[in-house]
ROFI-227238 format. One record per residue (C-alpha): residue number from 1; x, y, z; residue in one letter. Coordinates in steps of 0.05 Angstrom, whole numbers, plus 32768, in hexadecimal, padded with zeros to 4 digits. Example, Ala and Ser with C-alpha at 12.3 -4.5 7.8 and 13.67 -1.06 7.14 Angstrom:
<nufis>
NUFI  seq     X     Y     Z  type
NUFI    1  80F6  7FA6  809C     A
NUFI    2  8111  7FEB  808F     S
</nufis>
This chain:
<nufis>
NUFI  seq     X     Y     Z  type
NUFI    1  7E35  80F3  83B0     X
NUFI    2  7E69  80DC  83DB     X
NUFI    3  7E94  8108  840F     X
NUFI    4  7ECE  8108  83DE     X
NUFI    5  7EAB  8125  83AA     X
NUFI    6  7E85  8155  83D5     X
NUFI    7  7ECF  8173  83ED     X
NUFI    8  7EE5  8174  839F     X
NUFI    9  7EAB  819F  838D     X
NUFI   10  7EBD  81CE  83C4     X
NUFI   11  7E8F  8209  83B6     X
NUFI   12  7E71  81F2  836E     X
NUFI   13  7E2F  81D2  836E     X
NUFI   14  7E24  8192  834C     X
NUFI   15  7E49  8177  8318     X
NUFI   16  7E82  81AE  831F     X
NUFI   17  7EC0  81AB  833E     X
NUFI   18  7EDD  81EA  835E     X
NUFI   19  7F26  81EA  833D     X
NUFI   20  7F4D  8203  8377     X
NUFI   21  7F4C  81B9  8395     X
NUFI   22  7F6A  81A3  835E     X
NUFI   23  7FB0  819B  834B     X
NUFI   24  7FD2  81B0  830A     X
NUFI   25  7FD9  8169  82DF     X
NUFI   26  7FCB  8154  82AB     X
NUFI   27  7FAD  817E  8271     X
NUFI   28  7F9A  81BB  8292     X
NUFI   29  7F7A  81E4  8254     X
NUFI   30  7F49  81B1  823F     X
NUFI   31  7F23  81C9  828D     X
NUFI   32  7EF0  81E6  8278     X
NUFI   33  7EDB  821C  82B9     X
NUFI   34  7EB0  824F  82C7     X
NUFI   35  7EA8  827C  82FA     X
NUFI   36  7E72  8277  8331     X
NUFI   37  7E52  82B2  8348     X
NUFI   38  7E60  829F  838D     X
NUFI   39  7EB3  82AF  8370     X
NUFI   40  7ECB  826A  8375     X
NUFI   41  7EDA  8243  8328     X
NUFI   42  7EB0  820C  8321     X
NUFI   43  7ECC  81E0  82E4     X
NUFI   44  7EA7  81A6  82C1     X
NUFI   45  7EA8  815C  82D4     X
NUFI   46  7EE0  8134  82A4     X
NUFI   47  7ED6  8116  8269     X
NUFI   48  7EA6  8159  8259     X
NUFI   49  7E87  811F  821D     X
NUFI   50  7E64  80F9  8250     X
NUFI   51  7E3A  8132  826B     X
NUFI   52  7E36  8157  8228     X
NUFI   53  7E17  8115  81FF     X
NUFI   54  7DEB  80DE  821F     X
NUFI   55  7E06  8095  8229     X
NUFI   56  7E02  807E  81E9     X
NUFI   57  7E37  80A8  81C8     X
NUFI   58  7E69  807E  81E9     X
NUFI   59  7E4A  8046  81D0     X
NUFI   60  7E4E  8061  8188     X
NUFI   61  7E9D  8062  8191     X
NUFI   62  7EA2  8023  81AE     X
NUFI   63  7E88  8011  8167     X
NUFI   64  7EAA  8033  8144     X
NUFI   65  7EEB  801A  816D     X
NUFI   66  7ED6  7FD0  8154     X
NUFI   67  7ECC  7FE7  8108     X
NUFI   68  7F0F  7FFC  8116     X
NUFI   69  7F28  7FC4  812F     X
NUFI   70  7F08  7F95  80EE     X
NUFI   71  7F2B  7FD1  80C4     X
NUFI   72  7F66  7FBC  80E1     X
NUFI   73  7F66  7F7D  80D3     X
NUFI   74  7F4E  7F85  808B     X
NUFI   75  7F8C  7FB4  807F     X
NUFI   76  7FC0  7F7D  8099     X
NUFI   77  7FA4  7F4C  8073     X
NUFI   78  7FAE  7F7D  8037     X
NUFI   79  7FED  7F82  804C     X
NUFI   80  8001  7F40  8060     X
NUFI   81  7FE3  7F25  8015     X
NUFI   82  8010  7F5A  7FF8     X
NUFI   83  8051  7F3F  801E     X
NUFI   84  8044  7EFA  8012     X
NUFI   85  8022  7EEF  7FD2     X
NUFI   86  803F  7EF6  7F8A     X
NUFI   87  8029  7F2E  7F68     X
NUFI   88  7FFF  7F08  7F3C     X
NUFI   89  7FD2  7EFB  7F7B     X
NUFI   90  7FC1  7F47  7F93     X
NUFI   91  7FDD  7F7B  7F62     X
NUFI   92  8001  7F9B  7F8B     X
NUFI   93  8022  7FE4  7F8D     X
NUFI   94  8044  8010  7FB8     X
NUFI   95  8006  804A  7FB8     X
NUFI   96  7FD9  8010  7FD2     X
NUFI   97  8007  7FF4  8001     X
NUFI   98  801C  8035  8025     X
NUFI   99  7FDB  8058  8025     X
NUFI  100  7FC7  8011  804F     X
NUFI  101  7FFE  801E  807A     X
NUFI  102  7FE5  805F  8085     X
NUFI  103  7F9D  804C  8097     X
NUFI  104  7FBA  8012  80C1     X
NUFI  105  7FCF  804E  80EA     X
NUFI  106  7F8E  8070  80ED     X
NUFI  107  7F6E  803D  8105     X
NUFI  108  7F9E  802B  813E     X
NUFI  109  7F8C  806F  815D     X
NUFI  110  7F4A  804D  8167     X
NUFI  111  7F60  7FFD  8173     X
NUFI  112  7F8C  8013  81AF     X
NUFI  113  7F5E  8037  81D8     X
NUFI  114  7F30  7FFC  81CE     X
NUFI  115  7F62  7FC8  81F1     X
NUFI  116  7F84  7FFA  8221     X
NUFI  117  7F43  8018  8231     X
NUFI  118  7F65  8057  8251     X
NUFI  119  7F49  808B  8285     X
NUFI  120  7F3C  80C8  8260     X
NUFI  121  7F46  80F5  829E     X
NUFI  122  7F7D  810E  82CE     X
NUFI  123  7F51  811C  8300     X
NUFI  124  7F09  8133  8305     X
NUFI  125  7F0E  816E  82E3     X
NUFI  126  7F4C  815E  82BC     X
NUFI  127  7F56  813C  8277     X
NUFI  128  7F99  810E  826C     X
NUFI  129  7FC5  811E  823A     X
NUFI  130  8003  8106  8216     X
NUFI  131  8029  8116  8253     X
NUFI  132  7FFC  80F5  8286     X
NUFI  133  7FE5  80B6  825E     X
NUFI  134  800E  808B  822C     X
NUFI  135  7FC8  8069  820E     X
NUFI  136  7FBA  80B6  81F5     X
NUFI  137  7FFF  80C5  81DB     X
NUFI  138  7FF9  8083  81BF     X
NUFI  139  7FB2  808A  8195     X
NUFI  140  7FBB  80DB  818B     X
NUFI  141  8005  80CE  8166     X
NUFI  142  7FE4  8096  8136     X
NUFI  143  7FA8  80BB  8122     X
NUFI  144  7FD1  80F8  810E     X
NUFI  145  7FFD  80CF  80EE     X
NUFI  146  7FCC  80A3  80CA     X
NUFI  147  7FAC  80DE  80B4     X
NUFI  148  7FE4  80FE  8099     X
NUFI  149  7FFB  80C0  8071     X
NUFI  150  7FB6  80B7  8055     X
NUFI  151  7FAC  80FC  803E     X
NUFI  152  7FF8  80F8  8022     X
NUFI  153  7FED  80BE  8001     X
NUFI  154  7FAE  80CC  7FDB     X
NUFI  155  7FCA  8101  7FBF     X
NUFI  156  8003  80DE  7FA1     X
NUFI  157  7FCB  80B4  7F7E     X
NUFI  158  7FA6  80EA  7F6D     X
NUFI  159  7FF0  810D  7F58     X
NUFI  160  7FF6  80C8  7F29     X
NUFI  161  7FBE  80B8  7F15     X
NUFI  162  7FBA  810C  7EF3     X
NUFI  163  7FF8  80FD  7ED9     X
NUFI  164  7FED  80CA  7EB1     X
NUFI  165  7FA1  80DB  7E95     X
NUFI  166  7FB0  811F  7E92     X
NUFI  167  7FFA  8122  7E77     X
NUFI  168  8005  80E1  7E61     X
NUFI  169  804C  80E2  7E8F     X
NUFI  170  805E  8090  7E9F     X
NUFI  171  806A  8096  7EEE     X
NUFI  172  80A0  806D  7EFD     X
NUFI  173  80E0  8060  7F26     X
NUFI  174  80EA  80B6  7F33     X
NUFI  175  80A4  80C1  7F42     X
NUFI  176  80A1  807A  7F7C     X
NUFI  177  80E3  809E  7FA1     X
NUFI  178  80C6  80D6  7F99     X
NUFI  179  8083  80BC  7FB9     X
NUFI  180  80B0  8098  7FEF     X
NUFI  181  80CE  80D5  8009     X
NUFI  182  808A  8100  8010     X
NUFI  183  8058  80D0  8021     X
NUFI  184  8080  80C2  805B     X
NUFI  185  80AD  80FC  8067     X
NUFI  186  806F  812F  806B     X
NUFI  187  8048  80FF  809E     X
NUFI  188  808C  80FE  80C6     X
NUFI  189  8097  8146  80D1     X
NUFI  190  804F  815E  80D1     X
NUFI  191  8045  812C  8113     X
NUFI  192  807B  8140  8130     X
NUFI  193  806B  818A  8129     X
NUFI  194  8028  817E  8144     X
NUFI  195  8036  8151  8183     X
NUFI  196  8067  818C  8195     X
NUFI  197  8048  81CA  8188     X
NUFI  198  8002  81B3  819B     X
NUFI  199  7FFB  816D  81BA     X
NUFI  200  7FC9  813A  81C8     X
NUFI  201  7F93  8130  81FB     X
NUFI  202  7F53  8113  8209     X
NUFI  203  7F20  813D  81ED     X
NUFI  204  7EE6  811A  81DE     X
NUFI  205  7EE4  80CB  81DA     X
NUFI  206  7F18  80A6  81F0     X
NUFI  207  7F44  80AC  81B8     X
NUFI  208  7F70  80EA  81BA     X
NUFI  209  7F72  8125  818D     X
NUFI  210  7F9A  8166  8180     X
NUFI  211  7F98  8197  81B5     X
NUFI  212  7F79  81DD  819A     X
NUFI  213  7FC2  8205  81A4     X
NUFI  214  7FE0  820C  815F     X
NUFI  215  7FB2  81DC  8149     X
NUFI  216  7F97  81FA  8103     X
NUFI  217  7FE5  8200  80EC     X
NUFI  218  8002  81C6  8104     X
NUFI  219  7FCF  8198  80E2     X
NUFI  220  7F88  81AD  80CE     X
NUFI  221  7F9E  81DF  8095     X
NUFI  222  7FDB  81BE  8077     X
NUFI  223  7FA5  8177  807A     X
NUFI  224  7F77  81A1  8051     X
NUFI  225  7FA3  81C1  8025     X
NUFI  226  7FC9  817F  800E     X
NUFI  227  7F76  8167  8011     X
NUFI  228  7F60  819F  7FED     X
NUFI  229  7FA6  818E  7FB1     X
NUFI  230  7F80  8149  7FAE     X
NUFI  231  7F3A  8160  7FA1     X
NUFI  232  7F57  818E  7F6E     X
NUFI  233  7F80  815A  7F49     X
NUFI  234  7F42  8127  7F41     X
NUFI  235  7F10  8161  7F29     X
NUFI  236  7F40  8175  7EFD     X
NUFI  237  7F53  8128  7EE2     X
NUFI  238  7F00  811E  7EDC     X
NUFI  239  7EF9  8157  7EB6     X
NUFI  240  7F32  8145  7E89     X
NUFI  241  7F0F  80FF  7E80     X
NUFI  242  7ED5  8129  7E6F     X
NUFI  243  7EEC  8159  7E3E     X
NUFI  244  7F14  8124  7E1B     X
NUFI  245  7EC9  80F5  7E16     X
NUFI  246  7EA7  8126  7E02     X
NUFI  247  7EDE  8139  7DC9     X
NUFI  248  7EE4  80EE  7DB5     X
NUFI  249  7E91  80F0  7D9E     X
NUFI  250  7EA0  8125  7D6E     X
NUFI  251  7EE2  80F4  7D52     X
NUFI  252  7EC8  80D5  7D1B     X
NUFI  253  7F0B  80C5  7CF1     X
NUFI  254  7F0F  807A  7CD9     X
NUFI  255  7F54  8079  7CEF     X
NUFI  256  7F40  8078  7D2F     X
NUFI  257  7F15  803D  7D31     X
NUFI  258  7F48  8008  7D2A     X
NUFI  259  7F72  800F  7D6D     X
NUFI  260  7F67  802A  7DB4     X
NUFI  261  7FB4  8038  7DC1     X
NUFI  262  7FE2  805E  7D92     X
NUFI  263  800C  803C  7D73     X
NUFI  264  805D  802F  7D82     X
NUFI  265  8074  8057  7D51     X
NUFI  266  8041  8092  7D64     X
NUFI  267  8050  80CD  7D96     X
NUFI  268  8015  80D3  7DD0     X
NUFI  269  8017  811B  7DC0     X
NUFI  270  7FF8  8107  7D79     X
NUFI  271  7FC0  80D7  7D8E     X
NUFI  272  7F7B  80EA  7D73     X
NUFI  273  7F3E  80F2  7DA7     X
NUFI  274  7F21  80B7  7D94     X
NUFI  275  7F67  8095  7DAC     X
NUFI  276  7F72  80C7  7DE6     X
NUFI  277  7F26  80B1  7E03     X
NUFI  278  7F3F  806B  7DF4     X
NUFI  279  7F7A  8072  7E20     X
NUFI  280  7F53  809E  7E5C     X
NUFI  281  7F22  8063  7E5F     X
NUFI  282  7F5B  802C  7E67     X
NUFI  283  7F7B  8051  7EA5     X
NUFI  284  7F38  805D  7EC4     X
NUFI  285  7F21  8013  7EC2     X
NUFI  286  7F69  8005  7EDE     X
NUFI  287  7F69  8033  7F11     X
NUFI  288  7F1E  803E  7F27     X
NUFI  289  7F2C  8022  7F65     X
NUFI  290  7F5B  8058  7F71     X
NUFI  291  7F36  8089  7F68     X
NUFI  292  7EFB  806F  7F95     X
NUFI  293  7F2F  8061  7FCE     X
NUFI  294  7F46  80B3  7FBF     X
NUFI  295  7F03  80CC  7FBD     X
NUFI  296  7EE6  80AA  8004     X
NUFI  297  7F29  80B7  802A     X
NUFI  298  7F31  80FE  8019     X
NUFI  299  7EE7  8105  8026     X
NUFI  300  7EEE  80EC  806C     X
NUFI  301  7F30  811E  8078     X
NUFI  302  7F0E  815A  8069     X
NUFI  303  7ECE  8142  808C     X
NUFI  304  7EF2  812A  80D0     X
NUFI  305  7F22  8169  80C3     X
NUFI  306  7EDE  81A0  80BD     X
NUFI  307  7EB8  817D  80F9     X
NUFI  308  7EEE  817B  8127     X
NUFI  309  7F02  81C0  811E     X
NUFI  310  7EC3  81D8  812B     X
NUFI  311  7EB8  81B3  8163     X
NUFI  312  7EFE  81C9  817F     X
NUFI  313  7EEC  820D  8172     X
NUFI  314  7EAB  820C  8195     X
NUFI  315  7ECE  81F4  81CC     X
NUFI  316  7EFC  8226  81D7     X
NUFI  317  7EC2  825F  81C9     X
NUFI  318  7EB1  8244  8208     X
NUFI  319  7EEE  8245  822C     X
NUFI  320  7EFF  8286  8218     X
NUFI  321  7EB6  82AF  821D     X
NUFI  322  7E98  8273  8260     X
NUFI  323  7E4E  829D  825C     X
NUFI  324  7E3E  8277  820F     X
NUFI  325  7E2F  8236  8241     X
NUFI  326  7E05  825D  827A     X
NUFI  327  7DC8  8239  8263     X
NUFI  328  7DEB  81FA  8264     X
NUFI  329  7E16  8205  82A7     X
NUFI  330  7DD2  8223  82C8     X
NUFI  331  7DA6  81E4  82B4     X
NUFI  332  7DD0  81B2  82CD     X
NUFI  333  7DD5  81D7  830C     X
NUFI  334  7D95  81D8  8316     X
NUFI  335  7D8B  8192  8301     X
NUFI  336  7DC3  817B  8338     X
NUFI  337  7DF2  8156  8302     X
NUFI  338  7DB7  8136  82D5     X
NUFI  339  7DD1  813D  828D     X
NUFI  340  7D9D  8128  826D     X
NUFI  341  7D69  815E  827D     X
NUFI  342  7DA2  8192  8265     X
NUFI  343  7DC1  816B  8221     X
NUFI  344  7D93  81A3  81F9     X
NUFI  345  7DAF  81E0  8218     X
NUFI  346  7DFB  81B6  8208     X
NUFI  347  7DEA  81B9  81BE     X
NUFI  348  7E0E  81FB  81B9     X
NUFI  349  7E4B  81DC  81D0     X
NUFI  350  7E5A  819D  81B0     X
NUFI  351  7E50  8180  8169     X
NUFI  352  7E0E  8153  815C     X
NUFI  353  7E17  810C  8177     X
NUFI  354  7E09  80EE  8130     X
NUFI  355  7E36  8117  8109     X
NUFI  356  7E77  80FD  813D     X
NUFI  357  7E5E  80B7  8132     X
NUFI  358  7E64  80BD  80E5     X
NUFI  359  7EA1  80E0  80DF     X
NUFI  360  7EBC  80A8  811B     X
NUFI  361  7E9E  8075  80ED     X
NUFI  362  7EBC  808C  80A7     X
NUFI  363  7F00  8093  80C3     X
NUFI  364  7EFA  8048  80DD     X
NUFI  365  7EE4  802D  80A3     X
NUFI  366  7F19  8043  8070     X
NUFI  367  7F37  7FFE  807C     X
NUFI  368  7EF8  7FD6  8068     X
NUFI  369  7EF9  8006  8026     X
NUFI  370  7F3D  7FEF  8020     X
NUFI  371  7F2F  7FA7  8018     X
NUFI  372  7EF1  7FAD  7FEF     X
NUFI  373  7F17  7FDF  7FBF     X
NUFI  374  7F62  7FC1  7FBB     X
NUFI  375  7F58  7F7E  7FD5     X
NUFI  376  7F40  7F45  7F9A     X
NUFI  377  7F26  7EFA  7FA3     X
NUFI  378  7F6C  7EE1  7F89     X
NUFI  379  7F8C  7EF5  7FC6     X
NUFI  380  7F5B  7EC8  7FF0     X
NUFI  381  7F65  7E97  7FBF     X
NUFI  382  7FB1  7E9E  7FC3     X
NUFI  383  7FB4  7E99  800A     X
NUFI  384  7F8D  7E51  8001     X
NUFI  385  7FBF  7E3B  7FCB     X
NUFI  386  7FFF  7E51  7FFC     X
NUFI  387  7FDC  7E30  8040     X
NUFI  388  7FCC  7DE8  800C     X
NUFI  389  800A  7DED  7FE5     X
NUFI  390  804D  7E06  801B     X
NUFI  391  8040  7DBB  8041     X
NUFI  392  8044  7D8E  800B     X
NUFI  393  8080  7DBE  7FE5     X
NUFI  394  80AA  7DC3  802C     X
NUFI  395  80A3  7D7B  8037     X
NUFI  396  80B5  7D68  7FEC     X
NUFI  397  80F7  7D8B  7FF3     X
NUFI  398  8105  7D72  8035     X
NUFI  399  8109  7D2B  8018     X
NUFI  400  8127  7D44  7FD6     X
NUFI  401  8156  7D71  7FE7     X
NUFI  402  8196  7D48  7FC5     X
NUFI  403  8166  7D30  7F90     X
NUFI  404  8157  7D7B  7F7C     X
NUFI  405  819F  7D7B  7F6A     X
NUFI  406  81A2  7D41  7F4A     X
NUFI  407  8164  7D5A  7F17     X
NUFI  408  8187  7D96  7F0C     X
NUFI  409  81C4  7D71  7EF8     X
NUFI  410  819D  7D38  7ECC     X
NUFI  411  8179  7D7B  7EB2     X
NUFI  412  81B3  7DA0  7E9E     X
NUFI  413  81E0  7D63  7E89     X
NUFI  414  81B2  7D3A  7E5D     X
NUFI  415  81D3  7CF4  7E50     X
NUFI  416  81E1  7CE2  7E08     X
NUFI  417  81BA  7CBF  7DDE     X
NUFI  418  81D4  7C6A  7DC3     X
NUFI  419  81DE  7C86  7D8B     X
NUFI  420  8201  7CD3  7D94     X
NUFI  421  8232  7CA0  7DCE     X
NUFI  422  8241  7C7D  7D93     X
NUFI  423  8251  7CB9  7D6B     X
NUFI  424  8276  7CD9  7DA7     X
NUFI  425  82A3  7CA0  7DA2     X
NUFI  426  82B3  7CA9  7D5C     X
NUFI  427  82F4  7CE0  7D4E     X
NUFI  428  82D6  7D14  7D29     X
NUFI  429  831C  7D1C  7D03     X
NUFI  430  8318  7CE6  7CD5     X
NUFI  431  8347  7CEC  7C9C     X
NUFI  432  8304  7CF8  7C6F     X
NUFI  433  830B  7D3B  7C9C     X
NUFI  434  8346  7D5A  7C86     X
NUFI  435  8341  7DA4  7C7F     X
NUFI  436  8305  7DA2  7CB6     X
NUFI  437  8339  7DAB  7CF6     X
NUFI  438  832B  7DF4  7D03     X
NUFI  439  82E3  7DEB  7D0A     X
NUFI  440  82E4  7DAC  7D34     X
NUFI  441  8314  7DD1  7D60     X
NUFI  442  82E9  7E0C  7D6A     X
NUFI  443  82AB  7DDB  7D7C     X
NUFI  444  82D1  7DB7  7DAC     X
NUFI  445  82E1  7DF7  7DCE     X
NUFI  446  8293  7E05  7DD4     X
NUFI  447  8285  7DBF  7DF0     X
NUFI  448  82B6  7DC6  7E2B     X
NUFI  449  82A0  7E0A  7E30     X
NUFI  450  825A  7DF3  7E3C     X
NUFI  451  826B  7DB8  7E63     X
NUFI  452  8292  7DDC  7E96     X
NUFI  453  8254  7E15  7EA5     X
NUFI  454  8220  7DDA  7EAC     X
NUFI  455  8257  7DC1  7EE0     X
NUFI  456  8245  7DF8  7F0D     X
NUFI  457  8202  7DE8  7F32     X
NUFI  458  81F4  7E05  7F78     X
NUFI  459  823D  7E1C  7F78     X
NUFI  460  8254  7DD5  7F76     X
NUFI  461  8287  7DB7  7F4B     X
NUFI  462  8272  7D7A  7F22     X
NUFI  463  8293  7D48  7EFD     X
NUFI  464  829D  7D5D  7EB2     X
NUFI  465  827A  7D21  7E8E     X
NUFI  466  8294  7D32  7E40     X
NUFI  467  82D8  7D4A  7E5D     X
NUFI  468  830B  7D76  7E3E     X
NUFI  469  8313  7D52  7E0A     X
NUFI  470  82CC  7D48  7DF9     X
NUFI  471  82C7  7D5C  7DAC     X
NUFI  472  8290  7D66  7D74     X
NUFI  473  826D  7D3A  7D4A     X
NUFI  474  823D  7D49  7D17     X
NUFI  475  820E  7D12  7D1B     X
NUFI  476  81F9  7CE3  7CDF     X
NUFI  477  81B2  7CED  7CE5     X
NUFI  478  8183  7D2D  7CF1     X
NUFI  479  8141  7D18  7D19     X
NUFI  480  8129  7D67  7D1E     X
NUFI  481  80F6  7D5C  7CE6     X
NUFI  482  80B6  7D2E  7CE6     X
NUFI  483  80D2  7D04  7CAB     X
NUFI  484  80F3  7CBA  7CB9     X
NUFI  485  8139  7CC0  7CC1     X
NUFI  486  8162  7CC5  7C74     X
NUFI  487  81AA  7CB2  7C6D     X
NUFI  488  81C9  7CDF  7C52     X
NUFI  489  820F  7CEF  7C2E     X
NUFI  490  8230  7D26  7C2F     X
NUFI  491  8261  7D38  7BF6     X
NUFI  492  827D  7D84  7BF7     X
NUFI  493  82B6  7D9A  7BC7     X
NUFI  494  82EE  7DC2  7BE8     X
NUFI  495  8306  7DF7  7BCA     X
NUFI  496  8344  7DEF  7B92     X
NUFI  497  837B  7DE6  7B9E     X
NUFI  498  8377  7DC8  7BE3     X
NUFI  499  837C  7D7A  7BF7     X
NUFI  500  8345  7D4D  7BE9     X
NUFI  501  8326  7D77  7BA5     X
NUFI  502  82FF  7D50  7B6E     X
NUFI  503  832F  7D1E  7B5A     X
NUFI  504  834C  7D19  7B9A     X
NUFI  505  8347  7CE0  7BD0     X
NUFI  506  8329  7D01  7BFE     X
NUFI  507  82E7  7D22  7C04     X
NUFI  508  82E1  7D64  7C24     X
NUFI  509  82A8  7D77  7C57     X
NUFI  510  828E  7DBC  7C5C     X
NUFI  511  8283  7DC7  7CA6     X
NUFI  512  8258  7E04  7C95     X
NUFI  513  8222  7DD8  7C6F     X
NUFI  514  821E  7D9D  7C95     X
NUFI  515  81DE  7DAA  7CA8     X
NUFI  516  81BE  7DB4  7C64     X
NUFI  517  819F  7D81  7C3B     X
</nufis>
């Protein structure tokens, strides 16, 4: 022990630290003191974890910190494939992509302690807090909020998911702003209620967590009630699922057999059970993943949610009523500092090292979940197509750029044909036409109608090839049917009385069956 240390510990024997030599930083409740019977307070060493677990707890969270970080990294490329991609490639939808966002979150309250690699204490007797150590306000703020967002966006899923088994309502547009609004509104204000009514310190680990003041109303109970709404909603979907299988066996009406859906024409409120069980199955086998993602999130919520409250309030059992940890406090006296003759008397005081490292471990692996659930081979197969594909098409239109236009033009001004230029040339008013001016009017109008909107590419003015003058032809010869080309004549009777009737000179051409044989 050096001399520093010896004057710290004033009149405490080894490990404790007499408080009085202390000054009043960082987070002073999370101390934990007693007092000696010699009248000074002797307070426990900082981070209290180190001598309440052996070594290798801290090497459980480092672990967990780096199946955090590869949770990380699955959810961006979730995300990234959902930015990118088409939809055709990943499916995507705005449940899956904010409930990623959310877990993002969660596990950057365990990534950024694992680069910063913060001190956990003020001073020796002292734990930092938001106050004291950006790292903690840092980690503390995104676990609350990645909690939040997880737990408020699996029950929006749950929410849909009931809604549409249960009550055959089509979510749509109403129900995505409504989504929007709490999914992210909720998260919003319930961190900022917590960070300012209770805060964020070191507590165990170096990730923070919720100090114990207010702690139950500013986030554990309204996390398990919106938890609890989500267990509630997917019992009571499975048993609906159930009641309507079990209905369906005793459905055995022919008319049922022919289709799984109702049909256009037939309410939902009318389907049969046969049709209803039909309809059940379809959304589970779409959404199954879903509902897996649902069940293990809100699992680990209420599980992280139970084990840290106990622990907090076994903590402050102690802080409040110092004599539960004589045995504790009097073996490592006795044993000068060594913590690991006394971690059985410090079972009364913390929660088991194996059930932290599962809860640490379930809440960093909702990201790897993520992937296997919501992520699909197309997307890695989409990202191969973009990397082999975006060269070849960025240098193609490099080159081309002018020839793109040109395309378009050739595309939407096909040339004419030898023969239709020969008709073009031809005045469709010959005098065997008389009587037909209305109608050749009235196409002529269409052509320069059309002409002048395939003019318009890329907001560019092109030359009008057929002209304002450009006018209608019928042509001589129909090639829209497999059979060799047929001359054929035309002979129409106008009506009497008009120019051109039978025993007249000329012969009158209905324009309305020009096209008939």
């Amino acid at each position: 022990m050096s001399l520093l240390e010896a004057v710290a510990r004033g009149n405490c024997p080894s490990p404790f630290f007499e408080e009085k030599l202390f000054t009043d930083g960082g987070f002073v409740d999370g101390r934990l003191c007693q007092i000696a019977p010699n009248g000074a307070t002797c307070c426990m060493p900082c981070p209290i974890a180190r001598i309440a677990y052996p070594d290798s707890f801290y090497t459980m969270s480092t672990a967990a910190q780096w199946v955090a970080v590869v949770s990380t990294i699955s959810c961006v490329f979730l995300l990234l494939s959902w930015i990118v991609l088409p939809i055709e490639k990943t499916s995507r939808h705005y449940l899956s992509i904010s409930l990623t966002v959310g877990v993002t979150f969660m596990n950057l309250g365990f990534v950024i302690p694992l680069a910063a690699r913060p001190n956990e204490c003020y001073d020796a007797i002292t734990p930092n807090s938001m106050h004291t150590s950006s790292v903690c306000a840092a980690s503390g703020s995104f676990l609350i909020l990645g909690g939040w967002c997880g737990v408020m966006w699996i029950f929006l899923r749950a929410l849909s998911l009931h809604l549409q088994i249960c009550w055959q309502v089509v979510v749509g547009r109403n129900f995505m702003w409504f989504s929007q609004v709490a999914g992210w509104g909720i998260p919003a204000i319930g961190i900022i209620v917590a960070l300012v009514l209770s805060g964020v310190s070191f507590r165990f680990g170096s990730t923070c967590h919720i100090n114990h003041q207010n702690s139950l109303a500013t986030l554990w109970i309204p996390l398990l009630v919106f938890a609890g709404f989500t267990i509630i909603l997917q019992f009571a979907t499975f048993a609906y699922c159930i009641k309507v299988y079990l209905v369906s066996l005793a459905d055995g009406a022919a008319s049922t057999e022919g289709s799984g859906l109702p049909s256009y024409a037939q309410s939902i409120k009318t389907m049969t059970p046969r049709q209803a069980y039909r309809r059940v199955k379809r959304v589970i086998q779409l959404q199954w993943r879903g509902i897996a993602i649902v069940l293990i999130i809100v699992t680990d919520v209420v599980f992280f949610s139970v084990v840290f409250v106990f622990q907090d309030n076994t903590v402050q059992q102690v802080t409040n009523n110092p004599h539960l940890a004589d045995d504790w406090v009097t073996c490592l006296a006795f044993a000068g500092g060594d913590k690991t003759k006394c971690l059985k008397e410090a079972r009364v005081m913390v929660v088991a090292q194996a059930t932290v490292g599962a809860v640490l471990l379930l809440l960093a692996m909702n990201g790897l979940w993520l992937a296997i659930l919501l992520g699909r081979w197309s997307m890695v197969t989409g990202w191969a197509e973009l990397f082999m594909h975006v060269p070849n098409r960025n240098k193609r239109e490099f080159v081309s750029v002018d020839a793109r236009i040109d395309d378009l033009k050739k595309d939407t001004l096909t040339p004419l044909s030898p023969v239709a230029q020969k008709s073009a040339l031809r005045s469709p008013r010959s005098p065997s036409a008389a009587g037909n001016t209305d109608y050749a009017d009235y196409y002529n109008t269409l052509v320069s109608q059309d002409s002048r909107i395939a003019g318009n590419i890329d907001g560019r003015r092109t030359p009008d090839y057929f002209g304002q003058t450009a006018r209608y032809h019928t042509p001589a010869r129909s090639f829209s049917s497999p059979k060799p080309p047929q001359t054929v004549t035309w002979e129409m009777h106008p009506p009497s009385g008009e120019a051109g009737a039978e025993g007249g000179d000329n012969k009158y051409v209905n324009p309305l069956g020009m096209n008939r044989f």
